[in-house]
TORSE-962196 format. One record per residue: z, x, y of N, C-alpha, C in turn; residue number from 0; residue in three letters. Coordinates in steps of 0.2 Angstrom, whole numbers. Atoms other than C-alpha are relative to their C-alpha. Last residue first. Example, Ala and Ser with C-alpha at 12.3 -4.5 7.8 and 13.67 -1.06 7.14 Angstrom:
BEGIN
   n.up  n.east  n.north  ca.up  ca.east  ca.north   c.up  c.east  c.north    n  res
     -1      -4       -6     36       68        -5      3      -4        5    1  SER
      0       4       -6     39       62       -22      0       4        6    0  ALA
REM end
This chain:
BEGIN
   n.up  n.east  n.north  ca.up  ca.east  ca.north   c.up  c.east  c.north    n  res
      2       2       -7    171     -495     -1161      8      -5       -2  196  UNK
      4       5       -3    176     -487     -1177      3      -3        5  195  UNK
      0       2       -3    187     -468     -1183     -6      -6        3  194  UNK
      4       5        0    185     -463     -1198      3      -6        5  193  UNK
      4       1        4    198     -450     -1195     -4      -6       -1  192  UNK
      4       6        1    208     -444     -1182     -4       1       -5  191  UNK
     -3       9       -7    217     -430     -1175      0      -5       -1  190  UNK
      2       6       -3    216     -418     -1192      1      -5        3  189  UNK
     -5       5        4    223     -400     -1189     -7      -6       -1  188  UNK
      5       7       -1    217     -382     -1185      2      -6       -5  187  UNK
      6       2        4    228     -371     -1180     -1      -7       -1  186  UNK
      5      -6        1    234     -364     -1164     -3       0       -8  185  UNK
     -1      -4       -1    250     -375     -1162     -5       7       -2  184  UNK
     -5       1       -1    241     -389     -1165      3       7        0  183  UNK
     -5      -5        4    222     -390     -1166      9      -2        1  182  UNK
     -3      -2       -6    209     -402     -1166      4       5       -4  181  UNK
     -4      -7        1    197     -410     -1178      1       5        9  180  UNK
      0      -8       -4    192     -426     -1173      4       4       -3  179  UNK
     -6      -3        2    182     -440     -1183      2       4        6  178  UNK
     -2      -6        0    170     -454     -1180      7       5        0  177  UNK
     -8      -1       -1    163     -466     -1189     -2       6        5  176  UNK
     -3       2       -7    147     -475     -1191      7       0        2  175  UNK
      7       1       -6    144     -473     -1209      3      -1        6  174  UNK
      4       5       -3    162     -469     -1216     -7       0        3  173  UNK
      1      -1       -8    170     -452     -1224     -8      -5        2  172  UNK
      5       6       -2    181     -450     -1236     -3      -1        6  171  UNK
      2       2       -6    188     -432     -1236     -3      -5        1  170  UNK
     -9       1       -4    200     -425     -1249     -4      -5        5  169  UNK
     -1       6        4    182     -422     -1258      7      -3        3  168  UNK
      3       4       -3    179     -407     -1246     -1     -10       -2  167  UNK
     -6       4       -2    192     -400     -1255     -4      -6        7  166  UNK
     -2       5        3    179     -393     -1266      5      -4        3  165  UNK
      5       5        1    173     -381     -1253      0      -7       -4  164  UNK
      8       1        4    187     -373     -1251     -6      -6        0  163  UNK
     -1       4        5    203     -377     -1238     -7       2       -4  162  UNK
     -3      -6        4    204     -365     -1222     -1      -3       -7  161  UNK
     -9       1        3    207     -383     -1213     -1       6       -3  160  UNK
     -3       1       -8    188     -379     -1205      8       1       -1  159  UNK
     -1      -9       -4    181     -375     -1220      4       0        4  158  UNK
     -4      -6        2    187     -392     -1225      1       7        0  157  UNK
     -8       1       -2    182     -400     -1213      2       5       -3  156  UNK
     -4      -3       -9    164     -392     -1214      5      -2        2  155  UNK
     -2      -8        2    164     -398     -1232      0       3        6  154  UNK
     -8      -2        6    168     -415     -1229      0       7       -1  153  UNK
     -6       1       -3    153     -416     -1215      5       0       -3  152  UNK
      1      -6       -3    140     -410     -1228      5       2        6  151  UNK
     -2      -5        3    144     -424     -1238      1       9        5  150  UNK
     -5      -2        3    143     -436     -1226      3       8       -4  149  UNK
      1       3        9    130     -433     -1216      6       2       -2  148  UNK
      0      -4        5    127     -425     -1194      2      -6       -9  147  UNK
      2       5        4    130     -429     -1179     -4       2       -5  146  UNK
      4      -2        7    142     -413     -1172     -4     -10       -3  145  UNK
      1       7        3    151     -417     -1154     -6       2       -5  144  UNK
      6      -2        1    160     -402     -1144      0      -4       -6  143  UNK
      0       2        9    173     -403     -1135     -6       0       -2  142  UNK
      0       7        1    175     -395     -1119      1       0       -6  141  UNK
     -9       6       -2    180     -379     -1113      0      -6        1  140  UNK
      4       5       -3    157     -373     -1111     10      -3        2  139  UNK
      2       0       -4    160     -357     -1120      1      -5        8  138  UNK
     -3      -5       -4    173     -356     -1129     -5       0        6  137  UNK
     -6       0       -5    169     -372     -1138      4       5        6  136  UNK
      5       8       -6    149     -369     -1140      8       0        5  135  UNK
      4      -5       -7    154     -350     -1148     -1      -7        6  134  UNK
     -3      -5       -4    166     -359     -1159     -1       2        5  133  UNK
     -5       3       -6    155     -370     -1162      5       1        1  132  UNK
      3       4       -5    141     -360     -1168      5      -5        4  131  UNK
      1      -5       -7    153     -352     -1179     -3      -2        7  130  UNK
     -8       1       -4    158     -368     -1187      2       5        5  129  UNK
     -4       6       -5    141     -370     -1191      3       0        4  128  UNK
      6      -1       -5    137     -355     -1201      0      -4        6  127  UNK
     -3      -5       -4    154     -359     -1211     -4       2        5  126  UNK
     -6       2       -6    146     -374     -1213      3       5        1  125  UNK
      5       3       -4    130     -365     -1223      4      -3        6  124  UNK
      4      -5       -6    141     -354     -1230     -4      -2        5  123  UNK
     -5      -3       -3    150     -367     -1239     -1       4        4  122  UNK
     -3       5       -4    135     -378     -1244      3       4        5  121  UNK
      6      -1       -6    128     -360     -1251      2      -5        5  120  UNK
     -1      -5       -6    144     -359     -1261     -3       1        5  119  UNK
     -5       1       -3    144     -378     -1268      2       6        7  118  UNK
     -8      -2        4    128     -374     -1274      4      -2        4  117  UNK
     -5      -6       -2    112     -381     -1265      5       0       -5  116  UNK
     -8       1        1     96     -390     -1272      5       6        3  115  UNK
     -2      -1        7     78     -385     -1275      7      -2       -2  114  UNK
     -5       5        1     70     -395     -1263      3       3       -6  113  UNK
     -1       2       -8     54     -386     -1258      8      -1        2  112  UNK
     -1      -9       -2     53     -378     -1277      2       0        8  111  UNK
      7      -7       -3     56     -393     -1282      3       5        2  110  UNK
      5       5       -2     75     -399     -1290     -8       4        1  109  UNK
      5      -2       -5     88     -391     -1299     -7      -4        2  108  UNK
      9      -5        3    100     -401     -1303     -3       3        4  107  UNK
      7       5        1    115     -401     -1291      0       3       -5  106  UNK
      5       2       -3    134     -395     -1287     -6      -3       -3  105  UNK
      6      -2        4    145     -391     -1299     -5       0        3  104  UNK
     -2      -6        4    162     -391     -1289     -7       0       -4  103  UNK
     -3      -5       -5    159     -403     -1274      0       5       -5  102  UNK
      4      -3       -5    146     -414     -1283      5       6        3  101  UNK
      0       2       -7    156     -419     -1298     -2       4        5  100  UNK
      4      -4       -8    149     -421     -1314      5      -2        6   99  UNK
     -4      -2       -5    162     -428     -1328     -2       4        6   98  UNK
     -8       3       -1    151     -440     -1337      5       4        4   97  UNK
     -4      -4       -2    133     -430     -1336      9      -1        3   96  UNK
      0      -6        4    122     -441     -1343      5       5        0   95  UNK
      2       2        8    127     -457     -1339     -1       5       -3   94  UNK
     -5       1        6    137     -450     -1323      0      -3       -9   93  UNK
     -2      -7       -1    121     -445     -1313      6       0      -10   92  UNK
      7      -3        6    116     -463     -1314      1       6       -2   91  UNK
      0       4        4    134     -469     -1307     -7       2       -6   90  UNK
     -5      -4        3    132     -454     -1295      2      -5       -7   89  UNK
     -6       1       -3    116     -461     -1288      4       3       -4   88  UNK
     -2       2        8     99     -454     -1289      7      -1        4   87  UNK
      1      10        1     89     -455     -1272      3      -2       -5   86  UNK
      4       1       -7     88     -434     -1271      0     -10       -4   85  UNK
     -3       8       -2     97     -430     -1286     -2      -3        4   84  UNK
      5       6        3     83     -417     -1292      6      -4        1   83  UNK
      5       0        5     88     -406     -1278     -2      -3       -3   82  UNK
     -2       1        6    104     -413     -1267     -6       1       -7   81  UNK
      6      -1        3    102     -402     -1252      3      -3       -8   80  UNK
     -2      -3        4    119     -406     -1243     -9      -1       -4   79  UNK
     -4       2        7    115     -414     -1229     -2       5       -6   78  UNK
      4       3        4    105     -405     -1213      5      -3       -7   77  UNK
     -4       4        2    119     -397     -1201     -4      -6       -5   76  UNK
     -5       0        3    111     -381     -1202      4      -5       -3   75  UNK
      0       4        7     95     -388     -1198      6       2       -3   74  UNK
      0      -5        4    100     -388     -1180      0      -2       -7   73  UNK
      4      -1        8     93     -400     -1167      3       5       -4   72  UNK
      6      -4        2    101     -399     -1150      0       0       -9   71  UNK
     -4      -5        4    107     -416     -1143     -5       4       -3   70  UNK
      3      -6        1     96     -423     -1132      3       4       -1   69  UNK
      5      -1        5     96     -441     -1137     -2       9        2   68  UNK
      1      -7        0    116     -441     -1134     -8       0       -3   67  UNK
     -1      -1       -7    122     -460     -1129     -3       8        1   66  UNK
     -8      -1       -5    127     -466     -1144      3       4        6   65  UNK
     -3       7       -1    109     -473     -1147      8       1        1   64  UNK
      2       2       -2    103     -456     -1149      2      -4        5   63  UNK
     -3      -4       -6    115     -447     -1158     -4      -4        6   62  UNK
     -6       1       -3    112     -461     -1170      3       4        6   61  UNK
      0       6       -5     94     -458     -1169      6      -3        0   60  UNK
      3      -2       -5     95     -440     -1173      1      -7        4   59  UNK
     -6      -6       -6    107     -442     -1188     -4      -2        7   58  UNK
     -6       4        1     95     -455     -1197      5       2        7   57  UNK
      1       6       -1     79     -446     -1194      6      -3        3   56  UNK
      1       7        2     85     -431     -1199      1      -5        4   55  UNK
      8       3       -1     85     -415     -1190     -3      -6       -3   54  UNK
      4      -2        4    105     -414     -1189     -8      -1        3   53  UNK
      3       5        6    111     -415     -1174     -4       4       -5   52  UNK
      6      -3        6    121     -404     -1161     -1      -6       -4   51  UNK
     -1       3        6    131     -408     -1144     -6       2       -6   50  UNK
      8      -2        2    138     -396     -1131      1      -6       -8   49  UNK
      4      -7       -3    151     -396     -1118     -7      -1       -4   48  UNK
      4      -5        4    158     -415     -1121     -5       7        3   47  UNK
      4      -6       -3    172     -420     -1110     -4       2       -6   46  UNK
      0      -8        1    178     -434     -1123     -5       2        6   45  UNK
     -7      -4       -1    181     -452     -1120      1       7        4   44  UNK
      1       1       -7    162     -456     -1121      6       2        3   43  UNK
      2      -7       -1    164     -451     -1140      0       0        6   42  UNK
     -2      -4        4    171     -468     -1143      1       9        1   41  UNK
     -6       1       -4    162     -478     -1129      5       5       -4   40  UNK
     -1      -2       -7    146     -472     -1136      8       0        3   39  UNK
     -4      -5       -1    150     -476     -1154      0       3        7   38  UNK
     -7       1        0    145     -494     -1155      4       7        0   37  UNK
     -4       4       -6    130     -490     -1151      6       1        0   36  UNK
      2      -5       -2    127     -481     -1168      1      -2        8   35  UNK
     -5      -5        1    136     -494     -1177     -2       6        6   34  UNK
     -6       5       -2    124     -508     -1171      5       7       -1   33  UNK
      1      -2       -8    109     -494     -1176      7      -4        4   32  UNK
     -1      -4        0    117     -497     -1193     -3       2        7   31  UNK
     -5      -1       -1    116     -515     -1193      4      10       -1   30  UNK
     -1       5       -9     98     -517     -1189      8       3       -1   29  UNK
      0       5        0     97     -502     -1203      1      -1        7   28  UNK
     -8       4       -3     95     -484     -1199      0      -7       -1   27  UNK
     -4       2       -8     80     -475     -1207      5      -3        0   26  UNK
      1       5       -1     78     -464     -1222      2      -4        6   25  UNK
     -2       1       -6     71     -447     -1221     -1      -9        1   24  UNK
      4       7       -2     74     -442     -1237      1      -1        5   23  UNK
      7      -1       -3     80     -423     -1235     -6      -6        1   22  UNK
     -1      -5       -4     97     -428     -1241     -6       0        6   21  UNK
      6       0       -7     99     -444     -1247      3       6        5   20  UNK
     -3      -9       -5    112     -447     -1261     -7       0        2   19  UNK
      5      -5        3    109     -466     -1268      2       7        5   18  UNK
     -3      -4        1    125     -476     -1265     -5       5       -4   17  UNK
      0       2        6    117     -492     -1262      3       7       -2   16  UNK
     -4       5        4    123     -494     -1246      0       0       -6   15  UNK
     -5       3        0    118     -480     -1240      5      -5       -3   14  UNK
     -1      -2        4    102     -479     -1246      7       1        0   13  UNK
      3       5        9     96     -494     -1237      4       5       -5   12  UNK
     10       2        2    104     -485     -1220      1      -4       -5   11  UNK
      5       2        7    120     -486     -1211     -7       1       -1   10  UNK
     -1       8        3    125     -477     -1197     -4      -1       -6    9  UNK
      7       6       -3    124     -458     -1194      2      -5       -2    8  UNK
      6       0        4    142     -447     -1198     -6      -7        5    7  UNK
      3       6        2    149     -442     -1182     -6      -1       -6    6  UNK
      3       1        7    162     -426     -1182     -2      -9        1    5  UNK
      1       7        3    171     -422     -1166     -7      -1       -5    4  UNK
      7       1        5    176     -405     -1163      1      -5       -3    3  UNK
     -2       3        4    192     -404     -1147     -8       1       -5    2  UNK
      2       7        2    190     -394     -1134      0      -1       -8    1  UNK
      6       1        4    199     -377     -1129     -1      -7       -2    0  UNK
REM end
């Protein structure tokens, strides 16, 4: 069985500034499409059987530019729904709210379009995921390559490690990286991590 490799998108503008950006669909910097390149050879490595992207802008053109524009779309892998945090930073967050953290409390509520996710919904949301590529890996006995957003990428690790939802904080995780989760004696280990060109 193949390997599951984890790419967050390149950089954007809210990136850097450390605004949470789920459902905003902001583009890739010049220096973030550079990252997104710079992953081909990276991934290029791996027999890949099947690739998935989120539906964001970001995600899609990074899979793009690393060599996958017809990775399949699923909104599963869409970023954590952060409701009324949508563009707010964790610095702003913490003026009111001093010991918020996303992995255990999750969001405000947002619109009605946008209401925000819970931690548990996250969790179910990748364990939904992990099924899918389960089914991708056995099928196809390759590796199988997720582009896809920080947060949402940390908590699919951690399912993945058997670890809760909130252990998804254990996982820093780079613009223009990639990861692998592999196995070792039949479970599920970390191979690599933020790994760059």
């Amino acid at each position: 069985m193949g390997d599951l490799l984890l790419v967050r998108h390149g950089e954007t503008e809210w990136s850097m500034s450390g605004q949470h950006t789920s459902w905003t669909d902001i583009p890739l910097t010049d220096n973030g499409r550079e990252q997104a390149r710079g992953l081909a050879p990276l991934v290029g490595r791996f027999r890949i059987g099947a690739a998935f992207v989120s539906p964001r802008e970001r995600a899609r053109d990074t899979a793009a530019l690393a060599g996958f524009p017809d990775a399949r779309v699923d909104p599963d892998l869409s970023e954590w729904d952060y409701g009324a945090y949508e563009g707010v930073t964790t610095v702003e967050i913490h003026r009111t709210r001093p010991d918020w953290f996303l992995f255990t409390d999750g969001v405000a509520p947002g619109p009605a379009e946008h209401p925000g996710e819970t931690p548990e919904q996250i969790g179910e949301r990748a364990d939904r995921m992990l099924a899918k590529v389960d089914a991708a890996l056995a099928n196809y006995e390759a590796s199988v390559v997720l582009f896809a957003h920080s947060h949402f990428l940390r908590v699919l690790t951690a399912r993945r490690l058997g670890l809760p939802v909130s252990g998804g904080a254990l996982f820093q995780l780079a613009t223009g990286t990639v990861c692998r989760l592999s196995t070792e004696h039949g479970r599920p280990v970390v191979a690599s991590w933020n790994i760059r060109p």
